[in-house]
N, C-alpha and C positions, 0 to 999 in steps of 0.2 A: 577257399574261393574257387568258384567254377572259372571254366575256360572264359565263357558268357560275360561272365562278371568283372574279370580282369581287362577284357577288350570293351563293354562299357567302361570302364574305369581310365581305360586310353584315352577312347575315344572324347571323353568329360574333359579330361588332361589337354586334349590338343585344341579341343573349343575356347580352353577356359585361358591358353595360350594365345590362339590367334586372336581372341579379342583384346589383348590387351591384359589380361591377369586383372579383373575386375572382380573385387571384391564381394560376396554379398550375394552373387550369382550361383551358388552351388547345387541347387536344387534345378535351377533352369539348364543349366550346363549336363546334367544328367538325366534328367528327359529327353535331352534332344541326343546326348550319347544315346538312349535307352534306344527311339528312333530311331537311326540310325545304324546298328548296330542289329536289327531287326530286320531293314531293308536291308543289309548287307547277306543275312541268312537266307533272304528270301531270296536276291538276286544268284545265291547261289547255288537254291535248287533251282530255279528258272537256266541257269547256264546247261543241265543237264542233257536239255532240249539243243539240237544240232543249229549254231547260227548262218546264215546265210553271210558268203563272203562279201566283203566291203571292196567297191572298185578302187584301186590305186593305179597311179602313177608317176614315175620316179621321177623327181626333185632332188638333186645332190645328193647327200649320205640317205635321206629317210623317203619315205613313202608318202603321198600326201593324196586322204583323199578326195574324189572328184566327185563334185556335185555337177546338176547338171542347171545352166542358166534361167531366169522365169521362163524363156521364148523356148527351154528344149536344146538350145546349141551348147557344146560343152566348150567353155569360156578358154581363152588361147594360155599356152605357158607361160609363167611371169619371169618376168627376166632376172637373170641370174645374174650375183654379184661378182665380178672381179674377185680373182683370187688376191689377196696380197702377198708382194715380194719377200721373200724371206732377206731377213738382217746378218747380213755376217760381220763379226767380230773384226776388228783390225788386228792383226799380229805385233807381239811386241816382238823388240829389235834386241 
């Protein structure tokens, strides 16, 4: 079995999971592997091409990024959550 064949073979496997393990589907389930798994080769000669950086700006731990509003204005920070107080334990006696 090629490399190909086994990551179609996933790919069937995790369709044929998320929909529920439905019976009867085995043919359609690997088409759409076959697809899929096609697009994924192709997006990764496309990747070879240098991508233009994505604007971010930081939002707690991760990076979040910034579109810009219909009117052009870049839309205000959204408020950040309260941290919660950490629980300490009682001591036993």
């Amino acid at each position: 079995m090629t490399s190909n064949e086994y990551r179609i073979r996933e790919l069937a496997y995790q369709i044929w999971q998320s929909e529920g393990c439905p019976e009867g589907q085995q043919e359609r389930h690997w088409h759409m592997a076959c697809k899929l798994a096609e697009a994924e080769s192709l997006a990764g000669v496309q990747q070879a091409k240098p991508r233009k950086p994505v604007a971010t700006r930081k939002a707690g731990p991760a990076a979040v990024p910034v579109a810009p509003a219909a009117n052009g204005e870049i839309p205000a920070k959204p408020a950040l959550k309260k941290p919660r107080a950490t629980r300490t334990r009682p001591t036993s006696p």
